[in-house]
MARGUFI-528279 format. One record per residue (C-alpha): x, y, z; residue in one letter; chain. Coordinates in Angstrom, 2 decimals. Example, Ala and Ser with C-alpha at 12.3 -4.5 7.8 and 13.67 -1.06 7.14 Angstrom:
# MARGUFI-528279
+---------+---------+---------+------+-------+
|      px |      py |      pz | rest | kette |
+---------+---------+---------+------+-------+
|   12.30 |   -4.50 |    7.80 |    A |     A |
|   13.67 |   -1.06 |    7.14 |    S |     A |
+---------+---------+---------+------+-------+
# end
This chain:
# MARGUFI-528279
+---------+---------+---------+------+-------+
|      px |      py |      pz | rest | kette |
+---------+---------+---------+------+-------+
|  139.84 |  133.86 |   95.39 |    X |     A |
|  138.34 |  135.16 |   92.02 |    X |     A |
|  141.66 |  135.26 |   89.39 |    X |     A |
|  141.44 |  137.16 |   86.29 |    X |     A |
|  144.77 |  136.85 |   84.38 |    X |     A |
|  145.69 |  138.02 |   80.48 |    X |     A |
|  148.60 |  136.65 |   78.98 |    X |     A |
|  150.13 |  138.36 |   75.90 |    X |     A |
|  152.34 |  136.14 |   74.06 |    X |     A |
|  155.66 |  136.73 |   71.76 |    X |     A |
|  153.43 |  136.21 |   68.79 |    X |     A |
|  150.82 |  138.08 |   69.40 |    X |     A |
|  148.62 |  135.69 |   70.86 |    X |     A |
|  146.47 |  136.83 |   73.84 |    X |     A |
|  145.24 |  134.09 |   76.34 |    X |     A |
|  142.63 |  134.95 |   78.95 |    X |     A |
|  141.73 |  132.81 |   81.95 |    X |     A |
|  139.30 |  133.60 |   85.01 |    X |     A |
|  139.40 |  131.08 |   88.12 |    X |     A |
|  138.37 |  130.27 |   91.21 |    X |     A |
|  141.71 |  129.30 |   93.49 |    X |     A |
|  140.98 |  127.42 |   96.61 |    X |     A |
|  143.25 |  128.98 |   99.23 |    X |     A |
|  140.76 |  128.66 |  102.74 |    X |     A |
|  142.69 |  128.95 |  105.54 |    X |     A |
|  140.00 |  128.56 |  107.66 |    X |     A |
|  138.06 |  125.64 |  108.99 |    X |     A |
|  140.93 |  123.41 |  109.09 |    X |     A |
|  141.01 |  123.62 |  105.00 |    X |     A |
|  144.55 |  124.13 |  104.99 |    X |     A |
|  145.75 |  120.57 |  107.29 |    X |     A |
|  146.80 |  117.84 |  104.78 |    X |     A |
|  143.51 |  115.88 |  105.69 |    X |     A |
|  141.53 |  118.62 |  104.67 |    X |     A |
|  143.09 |  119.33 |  101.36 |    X |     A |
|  142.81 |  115.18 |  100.58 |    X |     A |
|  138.87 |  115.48 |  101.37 |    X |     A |
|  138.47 |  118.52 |   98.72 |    X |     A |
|  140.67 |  116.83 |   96.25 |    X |     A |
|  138.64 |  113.40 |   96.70 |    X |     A |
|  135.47 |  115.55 |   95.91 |    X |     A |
|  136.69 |  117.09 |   92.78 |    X |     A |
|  137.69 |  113.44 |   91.84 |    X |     A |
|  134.19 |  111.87 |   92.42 |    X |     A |
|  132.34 |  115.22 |   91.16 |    X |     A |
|  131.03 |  116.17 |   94.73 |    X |     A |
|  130.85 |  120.09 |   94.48 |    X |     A |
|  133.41 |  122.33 |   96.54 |    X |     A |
|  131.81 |  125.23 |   98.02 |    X |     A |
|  134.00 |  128.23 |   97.79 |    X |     A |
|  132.94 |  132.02 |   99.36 |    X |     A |
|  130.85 |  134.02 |   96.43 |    X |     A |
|  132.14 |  137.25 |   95.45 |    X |     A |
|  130.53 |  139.78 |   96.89 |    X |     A |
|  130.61 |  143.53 |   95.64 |    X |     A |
|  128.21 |  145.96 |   97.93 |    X |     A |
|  130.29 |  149.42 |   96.82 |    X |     A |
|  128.86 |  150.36 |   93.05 |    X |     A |
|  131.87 |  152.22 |   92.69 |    X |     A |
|  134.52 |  149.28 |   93.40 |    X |     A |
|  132.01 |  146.80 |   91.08 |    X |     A |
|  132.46 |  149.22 |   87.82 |    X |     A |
|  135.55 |  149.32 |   88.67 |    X |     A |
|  135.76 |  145.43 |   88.82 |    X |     A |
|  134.18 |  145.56 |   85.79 |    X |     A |
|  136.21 |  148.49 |   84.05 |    X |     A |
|  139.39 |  146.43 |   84.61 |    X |     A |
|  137.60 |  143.28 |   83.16 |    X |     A |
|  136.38 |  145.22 |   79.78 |    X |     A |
|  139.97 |  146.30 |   79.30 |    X |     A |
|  141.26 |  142.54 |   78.98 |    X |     A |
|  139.16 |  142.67 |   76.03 |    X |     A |
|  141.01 |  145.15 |   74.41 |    X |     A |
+---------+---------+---------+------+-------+
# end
């Protein structure tokens, strides 16, 4: 799952983060076994596939991208 979070702060201070949250269900990604293999790839720098992001209606996408220019702001 794509995450795109802004944080305001008390003081003003403004914080953006955009991740990637692993969160498969599928595939037997969620049994405790599976979760240990992904972690033991992260720690020995193996890549972990996640699904892509994938956009086909141009009218959700500027959308996606209308909400994303306003963190800017």
């Amino acid at each position: 799952m794509l995450v795109v979070e802004k944080t305001v702060w008390e003081d003003g201070e403004v914080n953006n983060d955009i991740s990637v949250q692993d969160s498969r269900y599928d595939h037997n990604y969620a049994t405790l076994w599976g979760r240990l293999k992904s972690a033991m790839k992260v720690l020995f720098g193996k890549p972990v596939y996640y699904s892509d992001v994938y956009i086909n209606n141009p009218d959700d996408f500027r959308g996606f991208v209308e909400k994303l220019n306003k963190l800017c702001l």
